[in-house]
C-alpha positions in Angstrom: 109.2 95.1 120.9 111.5 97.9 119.5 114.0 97.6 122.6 114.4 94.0 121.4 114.7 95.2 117.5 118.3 94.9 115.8 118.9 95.9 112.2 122.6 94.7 111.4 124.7 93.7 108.1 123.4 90.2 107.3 126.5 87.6 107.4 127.2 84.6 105.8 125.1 82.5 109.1 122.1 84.4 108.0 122.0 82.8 104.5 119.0 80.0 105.6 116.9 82.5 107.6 117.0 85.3 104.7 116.4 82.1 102.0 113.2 81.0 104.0 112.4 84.2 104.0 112.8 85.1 100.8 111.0 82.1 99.4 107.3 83.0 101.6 107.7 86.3 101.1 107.5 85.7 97.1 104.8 83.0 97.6 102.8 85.0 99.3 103.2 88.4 98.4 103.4 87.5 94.5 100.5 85.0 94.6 98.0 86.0 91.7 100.3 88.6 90.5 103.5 86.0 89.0 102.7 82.1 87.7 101.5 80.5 90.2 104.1 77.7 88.8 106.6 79.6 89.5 106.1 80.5 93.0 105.3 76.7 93.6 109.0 75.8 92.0 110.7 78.0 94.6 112.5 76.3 96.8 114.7 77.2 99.8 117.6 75.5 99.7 118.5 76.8 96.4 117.9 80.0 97.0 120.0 79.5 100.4 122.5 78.7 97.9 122.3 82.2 96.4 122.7 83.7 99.5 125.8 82.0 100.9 127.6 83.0 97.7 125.9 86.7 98.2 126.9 87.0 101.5 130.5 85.3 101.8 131.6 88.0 98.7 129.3 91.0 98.4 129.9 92.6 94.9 130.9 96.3 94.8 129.1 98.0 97.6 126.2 95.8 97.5 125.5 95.4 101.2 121.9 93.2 102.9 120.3 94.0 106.4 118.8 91.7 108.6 116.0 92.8 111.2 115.8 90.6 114.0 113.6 90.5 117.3 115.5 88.2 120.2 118.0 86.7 117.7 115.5 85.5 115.4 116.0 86.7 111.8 112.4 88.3 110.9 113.6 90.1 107.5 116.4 91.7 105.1 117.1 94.2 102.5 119.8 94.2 100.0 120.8 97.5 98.7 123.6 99.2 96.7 124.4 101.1 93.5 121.7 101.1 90.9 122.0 98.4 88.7 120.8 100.9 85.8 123.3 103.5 86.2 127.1 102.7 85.0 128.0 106.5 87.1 130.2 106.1 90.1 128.2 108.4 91.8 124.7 107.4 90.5 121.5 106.7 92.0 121.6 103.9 95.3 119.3 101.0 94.5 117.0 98.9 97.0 117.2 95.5 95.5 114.5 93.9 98.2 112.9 94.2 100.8 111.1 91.1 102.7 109.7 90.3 105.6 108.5 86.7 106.9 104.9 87.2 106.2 103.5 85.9 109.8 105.4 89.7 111.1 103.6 91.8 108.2 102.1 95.3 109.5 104.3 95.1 112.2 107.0 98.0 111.2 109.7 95.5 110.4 109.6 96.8 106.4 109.6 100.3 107.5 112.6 99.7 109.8 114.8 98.0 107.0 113.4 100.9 104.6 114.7 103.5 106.5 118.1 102.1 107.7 118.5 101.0 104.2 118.2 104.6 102.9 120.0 105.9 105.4 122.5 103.2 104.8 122.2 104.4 100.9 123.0 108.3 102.2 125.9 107.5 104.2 127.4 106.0 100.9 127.3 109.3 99.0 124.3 108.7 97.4 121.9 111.7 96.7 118.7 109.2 95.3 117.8 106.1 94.8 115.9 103.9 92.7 113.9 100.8 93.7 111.2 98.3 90.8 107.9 96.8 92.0 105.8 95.1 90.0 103.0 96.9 88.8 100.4 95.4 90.1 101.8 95.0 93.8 99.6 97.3 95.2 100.5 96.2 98.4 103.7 97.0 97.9 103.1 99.8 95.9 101.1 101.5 99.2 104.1 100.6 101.2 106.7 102.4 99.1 104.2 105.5 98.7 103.6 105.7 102.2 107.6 106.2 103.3 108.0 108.9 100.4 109.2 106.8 97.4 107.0 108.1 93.7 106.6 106.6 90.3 109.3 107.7 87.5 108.5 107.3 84.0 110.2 104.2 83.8 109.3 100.5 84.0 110.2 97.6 82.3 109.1 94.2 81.7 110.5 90.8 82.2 109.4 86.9 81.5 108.7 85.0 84.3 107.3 80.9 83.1 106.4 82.3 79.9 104.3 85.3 80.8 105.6 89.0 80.8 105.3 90.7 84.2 105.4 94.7 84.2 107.8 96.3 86.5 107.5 99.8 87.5 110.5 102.5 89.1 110.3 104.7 92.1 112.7 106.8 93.1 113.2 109.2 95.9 115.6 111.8 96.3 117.7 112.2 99.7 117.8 115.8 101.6 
């Protein structure tokens, strides 16, 4: 599988794989831990939406990966500067990080991960953040596993009326 493996800046034609993507990754992965209202009110082609406008003008040095096996788009991660640092030459943030749930436990994640960071190094940055929710142990096992630990921080936001706990990890490039 790996000689057929591409990771590659996502363009504007990816915008309908990484949406259908994006949408069964959240159902799936998120199911129990978000409304389940919510994840039943996502829908792909607004979310495709999103990612046209992403992808035709990336905002500062925001850039998304695509992992792809035979020219089928299998997953993405969006990365950049941390959104909670105003510093130039702050923290680099992974923003997500999903992969079409039928290719789970394959390595896909932990490809993306690591050319993401690497991606993130290249740029000048030193660390990086990323924010899971809490209860994602899935995720949570993932991020532990390739090096990443808790910070103090974590916030909490409102997603169809309930308040969802967030949690930072970090991870400091050598």
């Amino acid at each position: 599988m790996s000689s057929q493996l591409q990771i590659r800046l996502a363009s504007p034609n990816d915008a309908a794989a990484i949406a259908s993507i994006h949408v069964e990754g959240w159902q799936k992965a998120y199911r129990g831990l978000i409304p389940q209202n919510h994840l039943d009110n996502l829908n792909i082609p607004e979310r495709q939406q999103l990612w046209q406008k992403r992808l035709d003008a990336p905002q500062g040095d925001q850039k998304t990966f695509v992992v792809e096996i035979k020219n089928k788009v299998l997953g993405f991660s969006s990365f950049g500067h941390s959104r909670d640092s105003s510093e130039i030459s702050g923290p680099g943030e992974i923003y997500a990080i999903y992969v079409a749930p039928h290719c789970w436990q394959q390595g896909l994640g932990q490809q993306l991960l690591a050319a993401s960071e690497a991606a993130l190094k290249k740029d000048g940055h030193q660390e990086a953040i990323l924010w899971v929710l809490s209860k994602n142990e899935r995720a949570i096992r993932f991020y532990r596993q390739a090096g990443w630990h808790p910070d103090e921080a974590s916030r909490h936001q409102e997603i169809s009326g309930v308040q969802i706990e967030e949690m930072r990890y970090s991870m400091i490039f050598i």
